[in-house]
C-alpha positions in Angstrom: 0.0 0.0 0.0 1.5 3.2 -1.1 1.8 6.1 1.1 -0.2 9.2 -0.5 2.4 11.8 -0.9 1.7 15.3 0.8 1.0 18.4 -0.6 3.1 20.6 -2.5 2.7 24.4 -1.9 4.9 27.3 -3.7 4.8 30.6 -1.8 6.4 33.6 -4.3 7.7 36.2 -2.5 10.0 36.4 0.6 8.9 39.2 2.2 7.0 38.8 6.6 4.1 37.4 4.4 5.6 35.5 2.2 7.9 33.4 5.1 4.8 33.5 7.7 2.5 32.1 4.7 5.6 29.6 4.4 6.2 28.8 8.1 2.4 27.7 8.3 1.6 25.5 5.1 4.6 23.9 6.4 3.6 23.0 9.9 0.7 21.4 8.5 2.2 18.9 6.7 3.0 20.5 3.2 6.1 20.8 0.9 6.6 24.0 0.4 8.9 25.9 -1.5 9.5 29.8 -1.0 11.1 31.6 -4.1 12.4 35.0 -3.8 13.5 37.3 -6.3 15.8 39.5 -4.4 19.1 37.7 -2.8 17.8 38.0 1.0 14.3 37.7 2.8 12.7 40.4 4.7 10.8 42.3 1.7 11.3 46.2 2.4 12.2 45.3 6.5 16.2 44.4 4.9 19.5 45.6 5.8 23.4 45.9 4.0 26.6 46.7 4.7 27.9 50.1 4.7 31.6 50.5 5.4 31.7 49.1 9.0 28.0 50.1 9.7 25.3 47.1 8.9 21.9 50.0 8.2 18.5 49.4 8.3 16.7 50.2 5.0 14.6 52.2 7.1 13.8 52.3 10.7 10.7 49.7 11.5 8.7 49.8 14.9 6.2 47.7 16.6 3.5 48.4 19.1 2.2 45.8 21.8 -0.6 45.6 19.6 1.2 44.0 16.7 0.3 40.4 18.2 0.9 38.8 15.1 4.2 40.4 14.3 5.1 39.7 18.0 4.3 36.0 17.4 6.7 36.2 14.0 9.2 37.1 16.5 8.7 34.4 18.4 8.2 31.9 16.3 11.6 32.8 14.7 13.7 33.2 18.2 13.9 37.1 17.7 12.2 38.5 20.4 14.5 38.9 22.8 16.3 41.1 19.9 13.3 44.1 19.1 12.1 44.5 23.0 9.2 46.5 23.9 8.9 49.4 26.1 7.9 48.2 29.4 5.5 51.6 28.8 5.1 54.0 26.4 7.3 56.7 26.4 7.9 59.1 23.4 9.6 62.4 23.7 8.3 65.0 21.3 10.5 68.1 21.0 9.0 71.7 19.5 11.7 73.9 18.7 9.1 76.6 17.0 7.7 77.5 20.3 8.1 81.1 20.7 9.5 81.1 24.1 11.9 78.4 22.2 12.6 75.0 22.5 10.0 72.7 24.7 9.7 68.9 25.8 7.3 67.3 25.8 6.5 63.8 26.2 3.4 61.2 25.6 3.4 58.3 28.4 1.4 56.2 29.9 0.4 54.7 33.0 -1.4 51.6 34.2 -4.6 52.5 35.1 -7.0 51.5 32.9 -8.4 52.9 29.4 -8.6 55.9 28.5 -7.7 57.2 32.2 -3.6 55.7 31.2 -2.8 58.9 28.8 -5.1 61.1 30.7 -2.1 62.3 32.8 0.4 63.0 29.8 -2.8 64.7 27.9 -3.3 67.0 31.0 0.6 68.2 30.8 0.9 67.9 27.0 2.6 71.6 26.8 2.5 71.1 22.8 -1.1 71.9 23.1 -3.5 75.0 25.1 -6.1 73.7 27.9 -9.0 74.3 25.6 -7.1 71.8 22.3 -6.3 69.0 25.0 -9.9 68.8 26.6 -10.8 69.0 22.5 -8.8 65.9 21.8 -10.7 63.8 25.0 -14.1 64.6 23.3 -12.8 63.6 20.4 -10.6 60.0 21.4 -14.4 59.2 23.1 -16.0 59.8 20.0 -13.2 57.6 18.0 -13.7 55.0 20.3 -17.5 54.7 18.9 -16.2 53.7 15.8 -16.4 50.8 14.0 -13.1 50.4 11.5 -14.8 48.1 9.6 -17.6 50.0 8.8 -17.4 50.4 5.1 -18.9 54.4 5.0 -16.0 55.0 7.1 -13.4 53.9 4.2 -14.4 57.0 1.8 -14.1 59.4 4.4 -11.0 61.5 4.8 -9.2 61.4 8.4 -9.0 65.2 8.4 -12.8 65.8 7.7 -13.8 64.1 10.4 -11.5 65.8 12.8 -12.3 69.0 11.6 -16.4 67.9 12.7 -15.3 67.1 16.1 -13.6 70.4 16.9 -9.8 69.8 16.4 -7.5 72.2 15.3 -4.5 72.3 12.8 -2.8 72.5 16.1 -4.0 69.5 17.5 -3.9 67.9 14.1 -0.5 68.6 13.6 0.6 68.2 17.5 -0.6 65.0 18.0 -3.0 62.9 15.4 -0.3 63.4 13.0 2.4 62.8 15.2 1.0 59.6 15.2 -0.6 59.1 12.2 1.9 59.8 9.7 4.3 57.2 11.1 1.5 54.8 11.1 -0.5 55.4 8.0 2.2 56.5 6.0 -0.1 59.6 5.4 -1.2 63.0 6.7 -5.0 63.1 8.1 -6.2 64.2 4.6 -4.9 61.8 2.5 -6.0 58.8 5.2 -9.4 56.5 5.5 -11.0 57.6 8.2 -11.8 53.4 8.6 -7.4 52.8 8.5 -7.3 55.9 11.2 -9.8 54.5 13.5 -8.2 51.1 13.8 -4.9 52.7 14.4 -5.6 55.0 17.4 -8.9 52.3 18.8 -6.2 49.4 18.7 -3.2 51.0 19.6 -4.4 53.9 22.2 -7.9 53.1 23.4 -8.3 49.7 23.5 -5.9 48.9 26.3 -3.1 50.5 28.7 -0.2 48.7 27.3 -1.5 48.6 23.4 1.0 51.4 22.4 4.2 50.5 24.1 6.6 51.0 20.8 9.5 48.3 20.1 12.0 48.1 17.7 15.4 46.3 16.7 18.2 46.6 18.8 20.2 44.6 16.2 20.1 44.9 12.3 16.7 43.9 10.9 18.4 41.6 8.4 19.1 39.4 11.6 15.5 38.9 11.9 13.8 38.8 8.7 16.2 37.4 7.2 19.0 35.0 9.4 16.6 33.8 11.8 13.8 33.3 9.3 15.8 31.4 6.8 16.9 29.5 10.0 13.1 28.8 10.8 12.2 27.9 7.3 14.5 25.2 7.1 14.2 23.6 10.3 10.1 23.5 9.2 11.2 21.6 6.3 11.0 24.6 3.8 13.1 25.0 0.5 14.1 28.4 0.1 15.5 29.8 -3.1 16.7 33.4 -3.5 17.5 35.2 -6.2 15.2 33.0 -7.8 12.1 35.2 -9.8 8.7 33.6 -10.7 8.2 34.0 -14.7 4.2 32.6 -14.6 2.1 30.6 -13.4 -1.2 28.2 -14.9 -2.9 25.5 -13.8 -1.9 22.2 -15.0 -4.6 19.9 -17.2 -4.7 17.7 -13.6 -6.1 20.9 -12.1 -2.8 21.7 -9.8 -0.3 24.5 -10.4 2.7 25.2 -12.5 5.3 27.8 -11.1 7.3 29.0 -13.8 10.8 30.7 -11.7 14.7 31.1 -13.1 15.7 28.2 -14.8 13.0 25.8 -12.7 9.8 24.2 -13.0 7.8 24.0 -10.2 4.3 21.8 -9.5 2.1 22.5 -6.7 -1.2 22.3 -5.5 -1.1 25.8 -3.8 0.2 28.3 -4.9 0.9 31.6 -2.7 1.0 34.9 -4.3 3.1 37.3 -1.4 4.2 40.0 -3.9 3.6 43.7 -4.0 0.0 44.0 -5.5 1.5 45.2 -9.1 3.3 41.9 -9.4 0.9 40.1 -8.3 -1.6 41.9 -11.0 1.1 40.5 -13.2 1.2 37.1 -12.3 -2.6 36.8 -11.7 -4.0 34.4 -14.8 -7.4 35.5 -16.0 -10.1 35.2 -14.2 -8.4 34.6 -10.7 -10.1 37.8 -9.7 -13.7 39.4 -10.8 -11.9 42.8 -11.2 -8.0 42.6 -11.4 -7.6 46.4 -12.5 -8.4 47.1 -8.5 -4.5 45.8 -7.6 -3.1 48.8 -10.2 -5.6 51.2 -8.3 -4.2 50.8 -4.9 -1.5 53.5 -5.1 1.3 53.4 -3.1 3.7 55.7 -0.3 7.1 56.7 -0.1 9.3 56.7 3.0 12.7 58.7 2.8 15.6 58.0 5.4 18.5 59.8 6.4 21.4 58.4 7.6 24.0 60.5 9.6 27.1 59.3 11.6 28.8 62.0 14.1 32.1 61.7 15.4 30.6 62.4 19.6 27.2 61.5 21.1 25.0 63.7 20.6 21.5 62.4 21.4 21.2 60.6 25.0 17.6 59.5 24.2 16.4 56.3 22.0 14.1 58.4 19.7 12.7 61.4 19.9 9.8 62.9 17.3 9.5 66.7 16.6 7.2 69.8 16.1 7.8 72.8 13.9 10.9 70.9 11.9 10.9 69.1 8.7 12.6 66.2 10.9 9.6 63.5 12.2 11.4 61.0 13.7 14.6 60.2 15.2 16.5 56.5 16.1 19.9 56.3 18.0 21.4 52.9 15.7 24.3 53.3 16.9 25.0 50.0 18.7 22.4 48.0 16.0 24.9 49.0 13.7 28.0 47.7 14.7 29.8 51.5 14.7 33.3 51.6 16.4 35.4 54.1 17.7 33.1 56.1 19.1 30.4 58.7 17.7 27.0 58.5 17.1 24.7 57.2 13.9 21.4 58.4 14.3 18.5 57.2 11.5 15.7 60.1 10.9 12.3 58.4 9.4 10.6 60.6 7.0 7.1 59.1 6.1 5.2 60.5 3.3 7.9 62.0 2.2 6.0 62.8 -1.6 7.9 66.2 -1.8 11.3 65.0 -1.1 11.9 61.1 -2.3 13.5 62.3 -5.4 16.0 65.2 -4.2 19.4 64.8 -4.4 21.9 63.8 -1.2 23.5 67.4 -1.7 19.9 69.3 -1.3 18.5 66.7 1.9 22.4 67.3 3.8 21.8 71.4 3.5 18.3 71.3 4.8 18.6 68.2 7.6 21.9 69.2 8.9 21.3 72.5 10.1 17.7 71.1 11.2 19.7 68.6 13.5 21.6 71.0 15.1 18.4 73.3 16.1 16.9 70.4 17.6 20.4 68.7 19.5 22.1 71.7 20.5 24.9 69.1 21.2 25.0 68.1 17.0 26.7 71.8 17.1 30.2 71.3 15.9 30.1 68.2 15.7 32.4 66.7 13.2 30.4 65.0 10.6 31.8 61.3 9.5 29.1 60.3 6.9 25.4 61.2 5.6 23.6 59.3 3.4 20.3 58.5 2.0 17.8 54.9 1.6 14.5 55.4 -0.3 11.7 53.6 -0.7 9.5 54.8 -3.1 6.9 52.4 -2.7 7.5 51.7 0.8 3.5 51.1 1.5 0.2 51.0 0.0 -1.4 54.2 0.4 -3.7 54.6 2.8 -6.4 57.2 1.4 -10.0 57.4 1.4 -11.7 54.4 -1.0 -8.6 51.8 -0.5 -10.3 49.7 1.8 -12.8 48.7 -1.3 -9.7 47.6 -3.4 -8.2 45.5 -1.2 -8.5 41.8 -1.9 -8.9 39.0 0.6 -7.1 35.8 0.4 -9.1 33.7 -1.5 -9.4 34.0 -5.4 -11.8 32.7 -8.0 -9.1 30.2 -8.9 -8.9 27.2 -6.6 -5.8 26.4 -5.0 -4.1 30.2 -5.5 -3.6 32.6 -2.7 -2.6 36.2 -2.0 -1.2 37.6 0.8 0.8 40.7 1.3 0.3 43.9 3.3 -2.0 45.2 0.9 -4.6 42.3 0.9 -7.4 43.0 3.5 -5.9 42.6 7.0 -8.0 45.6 8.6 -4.9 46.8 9.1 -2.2 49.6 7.3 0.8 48.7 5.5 3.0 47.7 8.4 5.0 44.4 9.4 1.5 43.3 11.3 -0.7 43.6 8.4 2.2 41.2 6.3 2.3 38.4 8.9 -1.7 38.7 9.3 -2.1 38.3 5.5 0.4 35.4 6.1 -1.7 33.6 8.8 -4.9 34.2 6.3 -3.7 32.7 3.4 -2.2 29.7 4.8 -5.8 29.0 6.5 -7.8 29.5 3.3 -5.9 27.1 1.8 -5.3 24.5 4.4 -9.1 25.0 5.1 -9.8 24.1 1.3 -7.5 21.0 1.6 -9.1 20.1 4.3 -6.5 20.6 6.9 -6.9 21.1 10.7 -5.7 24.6 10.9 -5.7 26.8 14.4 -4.8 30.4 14.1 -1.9 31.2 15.8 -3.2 34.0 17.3 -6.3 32.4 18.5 -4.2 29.8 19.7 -2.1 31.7 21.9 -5.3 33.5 23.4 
C-alpha cells in the first residue's frame, strides 16, 4: 500500500508574508517551497553593509498591539532582539515654540483605558487647555467607531477631525504625530476606517496597546538570518535570487510555477508579492476585477542616515514639532559603529515632496535642522550622511482603499494572496504582512481540508 504523498505548496515572495504564509503550510504537513526574487528575505524590512555600519533600510517599529508580528518574533527566536517598552514613552521636541525649544513627552500609566494617557494629555505643553480637553471629546467619540464599517473607508481622516472640533494645532501636534508614522499619510490623505483602527487598537483599546518596540540589532538578523533558520528547520526550501516568470494550472487541475531556470508543481500556490506583481502574475479570471491591484497606489518613505564623530543624542528616539525632521532612532549600537560617535536614522514618512531630491539638497536642509533640535550636534564633526528610499514603501492609505483591497481567496482554486495590501484591517506595516500570512495559509489549508488553528487564536 502506497503512502499518498503530501501536498506541494509554492509561496512567491519572501517578504513577513511570504515566510509566515511559508512557516504555516509547512507546519501542516506540506512541501513548500518559498522563491524570492531578491538575494535576502525580509521584503522592504532588509538591511546591508555600509563601510563598517550594517543599516537598516529604514527604521521599523512595533506596538504591543502588533500580536501577530510579536508572534513572528517568536516563532523565529527574535524576540529577545526588538524589545518592547515596558511603557510607552515618546519624547516630542518643538523647537518653534516662541518662548523656544520645549519637551514634551506622551506616556502612559497603568490605570486602565482611557484614564492611562489622561495624565500626559493633561501636561501635553504642545497643546493650550481648551485643544487638549478637545482631543478627550474627540478620542471618546473615536472609540465609537467601527473600523470596519465600510462608509468609514471613503471618508477622509481630516474631515472628520475637523467635525469634532480639532485644530491644525491639534492635528499637527498630536494625530499626525502619530498618524503619519503609522499610515504613512497626513489626516487628509488617510481613511478615516485605516485611522480609526490605528488610534482604537493601539491607544484606546488597552493601557499597554502602544508601548513601541524596535530592533536593537540589524533587521536583516530577523527577517532574514533567523527566518531562513526557521524555514529550514520547518522543512522549507528556500531559493533566492530565484524570480517567478508565470504561473497556470496544469490539465490535472494543480499549479505550475514558472521561476529562473525551474519548474515548479504545486497544489497551492501563494502569491506574497507587491500588488502590481501580483496583478502581473494573476492568470485570467483569478479575480472578478484585477484592475483594483493597479488602483491601490502606493507611499514613499525617505531616510536619512547621519554618523557623528561624539554623542550627541542621550535619548532612543525622539519625534518633533515645527521641523521638517519627524522622527529620530539612536542605531548606533544595532549598527556595529566603532570608535566612538553616534549614527542616528531620521524616518521621514510620506515623504512625496522629497523622495527624489538629491543627497547634496537633503544634507543642507537636515543638517542645520539637527543642530536646532540637538544643540549638542553643534560642531560636531560629521563622519558620513547618506540617504535609503523607498519609493513604494507602503500602499497608500487614502479614502476608497479599503474597497480595493482583496482577501485571500481568489476565484481560482488552489491560489492565494497575501501581502500587506490584501485586507488585513490593518495599514501597511509588518503586522498587516504576517496577518495576510496567517490568512492565506488557512484558506488554503481550510480548502485542503487541513486542521488549521490560528496562531493567534491559539495563543489566546
Amino acid at each position: 500500500m502506497t503512502t499518498p504523498q503530501p501536498e506541494r505548496a509554492v509561496v512567491v515572495g519572501g517578504g513577513l508574508a511570504g515566510v509566515t504564509a511559508a512557516l504555516e503550510l509547512a507546519g501542516a504537513g506540506l512541501h513548500v517551497t518559498l522563491v524570492e526574487g531578491r538575494p535576502r528575505l525580509g521584503g522592504l524590512a532588509f538591511s546591508f553593509r555600509r563601510g563598517e555600519l550594517t543599516v537598516d533600510n529604514g527604521q521599523h517599529v512595533y506596538l504591543r498591539c502588533c500580536t501577530a508580528y510579536r508572534w513572528f518574533l517568536d516563532r523565529i527566536g527574535g524576540a529577545h532582539l526588538a524589545p518592547l517598552q515596558r511603557r510607552l514613552d515618546v519624547p516630542v521636541l518643538d523647537v518653534a515654540h516662541p518662548r523656544g525649544p520645549r519637551l514634551g513627552r506622551l506616556r502612559r500609566t497603568a490605570l486602565p483605558v482611557p484614564l492611562h494617557l489622561a495624565g500626559s494629555l493633561a501636561t501635553y505643553p504642545h497643546l493650550s487647555l481648551a485643544e487638549r480637553a478637545s482631543v478627550g471629546r474627540a478620542a471618546l467619540a473615536l472609540k465609537g467607531l467601527d473600523p470596519a464599517d465600510p462608509a468609514l473607508d471613503g471618508v477622509d481622516f481630516a474631515t472628520w477631525l475637523g467635525r469634532h472640533g480639532q485644530s491644525a494645532r491639534t492635528v499637527e501636534a498630536l494625530w499626525d504625530l502619530v498618524g503619519v508614522a503609522t499610515l504613512n499619510a497626513t489626516a487628509p490623505h488617510a481613511s478615516l476606517g485605516l485611522a480609526a483602527m490605528v488610534f482604537k487598537t493601539g491607544l484606546l483599546s488597552e493601557p499597554g496597546a502602544a508601548d513601541i518596540g524596535w530592533a536593537h540589532v540589524p533587521l536583516g538578523e530577523l527577517h532574514d538570518t533567523l527566518a531562513r533558520k526557521a524555514l529550514a528547520s520547518a522543512g522549507v526550501r528556500v531559493e533566492t535570487r530565484t524570480k517567478a516568470e508565470s504561473l497556470a494550472r496544469t490539465e490535472g487541475g494543480a499549479w505550475r510555477v514558472e521561476v529562473s531556470g525551474e519548474t515548479l508543481d504545486a497544489e497551492v500556490v501563494v502569491l506574497a508579492v507587491p500588488q502590481r506583481e501580483a496583478h502581473d502574475l494573476l492568470p485570467h479570471g483569478a479575480l472578478d476585477d484585477p484592475g483594483k491591484l493597479l488602483d491601490i497606489g502606493t507611499a514613499p518613505i525617505l531616510n536619512l542616515h547621519v554618523v557623528y564623530d561624539r554623542k550627541v543624542l542621550r535619548q532612543p528616539f525622539f519625534t518633533a514639532l515645527g521641523s521638517p525632521v519627524q522622527w529620530v532612532f539612536d542605531r548606533t549600537e544595532s549598527s556595529g559603529l566603532a570608535g566612538g560617535g553616534q549614527y542616528l536614522a531620521v524616518s521621514q514618512s510620506a515623504a512625496w515632496d522629497e523622495i527624489d531630491e538629491p543627497v547634496a539638497a537633503l544634507r543642507a536642509r537636515y543638517l542645520p535642522e539637527l543642530e536646532r533640535l540637538l544643540p549638542a550636534a553643534r560642531g560636531a564633526g560629521v563622519r558620513d550622511f547618506f540617504v535609503t528610499r523607498e519609493r513604494t514603501a507602503t500602499f497608500a492609505p487614502t479614502p476608497g482603499v479599503g474597497r480595493l483591497r482583496p482577501g485571500a481567496h481568489t476565484r481560482a482554486p488552489g491560489l492565494y494572496l497575501a501581502g500587506a495590501w490584501t485586507a488585513t484591517g490593518w495599514p501597511a506595516t509588518m503586522e498587516s504582512a504576517v496577518r495576510s500570512g496567517f490568512s492565506a495559509a488557512g484558506a488554503a489549508l481550510g480548502v485542503l481540508g487541513r486542521s488549521h488553528v490560528h496562531p493567534l487564536q491559539e495563543a489566546a
